[in-house]
N, C-alpha and C positions, 0 to 999 in steps of 0.2 A: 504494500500500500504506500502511497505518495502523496505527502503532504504538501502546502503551499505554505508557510507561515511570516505573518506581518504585522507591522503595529505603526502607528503613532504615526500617520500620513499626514496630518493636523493641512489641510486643505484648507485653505482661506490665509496662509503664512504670506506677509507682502511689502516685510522690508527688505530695501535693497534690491528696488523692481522699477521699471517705468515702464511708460503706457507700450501696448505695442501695438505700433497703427493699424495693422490688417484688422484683426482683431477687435479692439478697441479695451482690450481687458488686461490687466496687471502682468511682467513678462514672468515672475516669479509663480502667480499663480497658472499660467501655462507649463511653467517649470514641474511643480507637483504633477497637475495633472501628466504632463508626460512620461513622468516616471511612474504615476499610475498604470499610465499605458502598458508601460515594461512589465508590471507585474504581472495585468491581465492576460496581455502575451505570453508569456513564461508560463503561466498556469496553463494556459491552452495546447502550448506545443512540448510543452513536458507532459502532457496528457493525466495532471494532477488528479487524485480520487476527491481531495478536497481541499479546500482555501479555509484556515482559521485566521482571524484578524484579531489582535490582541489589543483594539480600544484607540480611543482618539481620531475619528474621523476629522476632527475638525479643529482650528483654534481656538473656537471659540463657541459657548452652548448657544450662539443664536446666530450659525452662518445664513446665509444671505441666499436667494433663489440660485443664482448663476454657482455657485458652492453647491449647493446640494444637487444642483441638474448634474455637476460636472463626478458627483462618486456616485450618484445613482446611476446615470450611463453604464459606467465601466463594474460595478458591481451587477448589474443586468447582462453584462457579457459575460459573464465571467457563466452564473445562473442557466444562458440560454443555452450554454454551452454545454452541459447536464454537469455542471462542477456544484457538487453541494457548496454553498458557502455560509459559514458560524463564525457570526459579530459578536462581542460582547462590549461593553460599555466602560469606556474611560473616564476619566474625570475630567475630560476637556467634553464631554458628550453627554455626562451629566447635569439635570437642572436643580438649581438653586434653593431649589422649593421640591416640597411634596406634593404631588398634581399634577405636575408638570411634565411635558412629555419629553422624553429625550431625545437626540438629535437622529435615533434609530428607528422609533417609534413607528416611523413610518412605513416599514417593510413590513413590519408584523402585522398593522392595522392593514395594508393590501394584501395580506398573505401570498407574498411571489413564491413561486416554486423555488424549491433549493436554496432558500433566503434564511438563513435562520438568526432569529434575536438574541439573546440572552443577558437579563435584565436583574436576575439573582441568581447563588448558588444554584446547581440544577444538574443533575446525569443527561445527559441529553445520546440519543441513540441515533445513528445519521447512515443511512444508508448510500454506498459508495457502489462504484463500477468491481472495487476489490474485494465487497462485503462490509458486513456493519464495521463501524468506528463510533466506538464508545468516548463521549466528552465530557469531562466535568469541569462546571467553569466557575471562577470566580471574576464576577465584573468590578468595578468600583465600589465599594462602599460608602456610606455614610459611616462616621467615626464610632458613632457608639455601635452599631452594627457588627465590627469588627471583632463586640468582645467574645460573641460564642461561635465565632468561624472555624475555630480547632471543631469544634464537635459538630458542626454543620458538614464540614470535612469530610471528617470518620465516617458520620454517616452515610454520604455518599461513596466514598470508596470500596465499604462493606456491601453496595449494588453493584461494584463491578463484574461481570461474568466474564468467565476464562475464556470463551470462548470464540474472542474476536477483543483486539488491541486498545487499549484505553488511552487518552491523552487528558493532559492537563491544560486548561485554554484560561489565561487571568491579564487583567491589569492593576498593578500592584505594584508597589516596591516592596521587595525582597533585601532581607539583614543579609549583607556584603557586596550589595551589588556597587560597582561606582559609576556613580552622577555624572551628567556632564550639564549641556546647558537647559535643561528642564527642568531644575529644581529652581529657577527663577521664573520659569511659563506657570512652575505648580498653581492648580487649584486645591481651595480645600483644603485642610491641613489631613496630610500623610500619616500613615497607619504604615508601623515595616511589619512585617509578613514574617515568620520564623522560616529559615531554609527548609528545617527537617519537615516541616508541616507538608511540603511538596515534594517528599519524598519517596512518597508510597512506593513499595514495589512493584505494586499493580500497576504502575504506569510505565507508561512505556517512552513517553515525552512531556516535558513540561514547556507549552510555548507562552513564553511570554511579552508585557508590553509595559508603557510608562518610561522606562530608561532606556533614553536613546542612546546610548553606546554598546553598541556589539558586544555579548560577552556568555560565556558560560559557567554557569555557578556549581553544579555538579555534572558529571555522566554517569551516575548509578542512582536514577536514571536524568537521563542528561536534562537538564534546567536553563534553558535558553532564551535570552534577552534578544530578538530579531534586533533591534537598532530602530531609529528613525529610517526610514529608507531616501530620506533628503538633505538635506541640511538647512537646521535653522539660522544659525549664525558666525560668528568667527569662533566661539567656543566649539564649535562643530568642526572647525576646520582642518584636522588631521584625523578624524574619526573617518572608519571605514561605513560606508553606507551602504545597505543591501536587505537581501533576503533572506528568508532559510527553505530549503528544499529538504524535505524531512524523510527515510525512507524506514518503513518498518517491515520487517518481514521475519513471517514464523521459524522457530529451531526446529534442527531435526528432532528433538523431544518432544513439540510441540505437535509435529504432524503426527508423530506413534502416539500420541496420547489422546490424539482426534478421532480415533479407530475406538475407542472405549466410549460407552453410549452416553450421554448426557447425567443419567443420573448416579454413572460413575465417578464421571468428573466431577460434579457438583458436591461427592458424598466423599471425596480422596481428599486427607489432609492436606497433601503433598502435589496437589492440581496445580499444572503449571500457569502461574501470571505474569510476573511482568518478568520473569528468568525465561518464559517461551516465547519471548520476543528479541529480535534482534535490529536496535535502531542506530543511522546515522543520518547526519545531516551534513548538507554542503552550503557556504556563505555565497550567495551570489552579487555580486555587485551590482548599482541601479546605475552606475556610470554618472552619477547627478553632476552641478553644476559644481565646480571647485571656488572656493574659499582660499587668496591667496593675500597672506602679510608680508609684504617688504619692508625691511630696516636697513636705513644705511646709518652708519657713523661714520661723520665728514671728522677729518684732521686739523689741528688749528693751520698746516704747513699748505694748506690746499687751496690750489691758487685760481682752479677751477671746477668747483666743489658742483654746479649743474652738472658737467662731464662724469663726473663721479657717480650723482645720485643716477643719470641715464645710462651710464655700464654698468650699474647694479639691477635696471629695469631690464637689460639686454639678457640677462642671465638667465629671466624666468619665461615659461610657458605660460604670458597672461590673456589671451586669446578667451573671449568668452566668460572670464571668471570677474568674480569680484574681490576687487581688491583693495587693499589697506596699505598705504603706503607714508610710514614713520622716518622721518629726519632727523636725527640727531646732531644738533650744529654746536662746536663750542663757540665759547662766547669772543675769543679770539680771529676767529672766521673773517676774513675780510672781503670772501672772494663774494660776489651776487649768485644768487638762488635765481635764475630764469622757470618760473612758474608754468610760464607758456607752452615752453619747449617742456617740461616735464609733465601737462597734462595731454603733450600730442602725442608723448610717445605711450600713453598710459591709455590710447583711442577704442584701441581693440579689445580693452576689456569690458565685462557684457553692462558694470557698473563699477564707479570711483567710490567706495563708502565711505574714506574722509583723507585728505595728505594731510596731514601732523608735521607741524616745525617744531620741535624741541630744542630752545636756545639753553643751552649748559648755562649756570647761576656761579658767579665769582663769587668768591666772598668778601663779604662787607668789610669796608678798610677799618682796620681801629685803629684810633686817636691815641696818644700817648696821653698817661694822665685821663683813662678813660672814668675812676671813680671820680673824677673831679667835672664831668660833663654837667650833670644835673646842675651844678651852682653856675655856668655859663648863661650870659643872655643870648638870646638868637643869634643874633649876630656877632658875638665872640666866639659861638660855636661854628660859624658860620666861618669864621676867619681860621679857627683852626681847620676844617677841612681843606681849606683852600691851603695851606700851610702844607698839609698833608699831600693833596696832591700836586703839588708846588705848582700852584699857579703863579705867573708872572705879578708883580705890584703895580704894574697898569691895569690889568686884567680884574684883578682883587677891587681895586678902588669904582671900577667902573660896577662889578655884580652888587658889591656892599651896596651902590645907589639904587640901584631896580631893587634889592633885599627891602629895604628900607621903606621903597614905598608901599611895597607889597604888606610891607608889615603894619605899615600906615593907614 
């Protein structure tokens, strides 16, 4: 059996975007959607048994028509294509209030074929091209919710039957996962999840959603964070971005033990679950858009520091990408910053998100006799700086008069 596994698409994401004229709609929101495309794709021509999405459709709990036409589309292809697909509910997808519908609400209330919701703890039994595929899912919660989710759990796990492959489907943070930049998107104050709780043996995979950075927290049985499959910001910007292709398939114990009737297996201590399964998975990449920072640090000795900051721009692959591009100038620097020349050669990338001058800070001159400043009038202190940085006694005589009336 072949799974599809995804999370955290968050559609409606549109900083770092401009208009794009054919169109007429945000280039970043084209962006997602494209790489939605990839996935629908991938699930088609990998001839997936099913598509779990592990929450966060959206940015935000009240995306906008043009948002929801563009994942209902590509979620109806995915559907017409006989691929089961099982949602479960993020905390960007959850509403604010009790009543309120969530931003999924809507598949279940038209009941689509091979659309499924899931909206609490739940076994859910999903019939595939491979055969059944057992789900248990934990969606978002509400904080006080979380406190009897251990026994909500057990409970369901104690449903599982041996007799076809169980998955774990959640969005959630999990104790050890590492953050990247979603712990600043978070809604809703966060509940972590104990590892061992998703540990059952009975399962054969745990997919999961919420942290976007790539990552696996166990393989007995293996517990996997899909990623963002986009990139939200420059915290994102050396994260791998992708999918997960999931593949389970029975042991040779598993098919000898298939030959004993049902209510042998059901009545054998020793029936094999999540040890008659044998799972992996592969990271596919969504090829999304690159996130690229440049830093230069100019030398006080550089006498043409523009040439510098543009053989630094020559060095990267920024075609396409958005990019960040930091100056570090000392404060000695005398050479000119040609601005012009360094936003033409910066043309081809798909957006500027900010050039940064950072002028290096001298340190402040101290005056000799510094405990004695405070009893100085303005202009005795005035005179000692000038003293200090030895200005001429023409020069002194001339500022002392513009001091004076300033002070006048």
């Amino acid at each position: 059996m072949r799974l599809l596994h995804f999370a955290d698409i968050h559609i409606g994401m549109e900083n770092y975007s401009k208009l794009d004229p054919e169109t007429g709609l945000s280039t970043r929101l084209l962006d997602f959607f494209q790489t939605f495309d990839f996935i629908v794709d991938t699930a088609i021509s990998e001839k997936v048994d099913a598509v779990v999405f592990a929450g966060d459709a959206y940015k935000t709990r009240d995306p906008n028509p043009t948002q929801q036409r563009g994942f209902g589309e590509r979620i109806k292809k995915i559907a017409k294509a006989g691929i089961p697909v099982v949602l479960v509910i993020g905390n960007h997808d959850t509403p604010n209030a009790e009543g309120k519908a969530n931003t999924l609400d809507i598949y279940s209330a038209l009941e689509i074929d091979n659309v499924h919701v899931s909206r609490k703890p739940e076994l859910l039994y999903i019939e595939t091209r491979s055969g059944n595929l057992q789900i248990i899912t934990l969606p978002w919660l509400h904080k006080d919710d979380y406190k009897t989710v251990g026994d909500k759990l057990k409970s369901l796990y104690d449903k599982i039957k041996s007799d076809s492959p169980a998955i774990f489907l959640s969005h959630c943070e999990v104790e050890g996962a590492n953050y990247g930049s979603e712990k600043g998107m978070a809604i809703a104050n966060d509940v972590t999840v104990p590892l061992p709780l998703l540990q059952d043996k009975r399962l054969s995979y745990v997919a999961l959603g919420h942290i976007h950075k790539h990552q696996v927290l166990s393989t007995d049985p293996l517990v996997v964070y899909a990623g963002s499959p986009h990139r939200i910001d420059f915290g994102e910007e050396k994260e791998d971005k992708g999918i997960c292709l999931v593949d389970i398939s029975p042991t040779s114990s598993l098919r000898a033990t298939a030959k004993q009737s049902q209510k042998e297996i059901a009545s054998s201590p020793s029936a094999p679950r999540h040890d008659g399964y044998s799972t992996s998975f592969q990271f596919i990449s969504t090829n999304c858009r690159k996130f690229l920072s440049i830093t230069v640090d100019l030398k006080p000795t550089d006498s043409n520091p523009t040439q510098t900051i543009l053989d630094e721009i020559e060095k990267h692959a920024i075609a396409d990408c958005v990019i960040r591009l930091t100056i570090n100038i000392p404060s000695s620097c005398d050479g000119e910053i040609q601005m012009d020349k360094i936003k033409r050669a910066l043309s081809s990338a798909h957006y500027i998100a900010g050039i940064s001058r950072n002028v290096e800070r001298t340190e402040r001159l101290k005056i000799e006799g510094q405990e004695e400043v405070e009893r100085l009038t303005p202009i005795e202190a005035l005179n000692k700086y000038f003293e200090a940085k030895k200005i001429s006694p023409e020069r002194q005589k001339e500022l002392e008069k513009y001091a004076a009336q300033l002070l006048d």
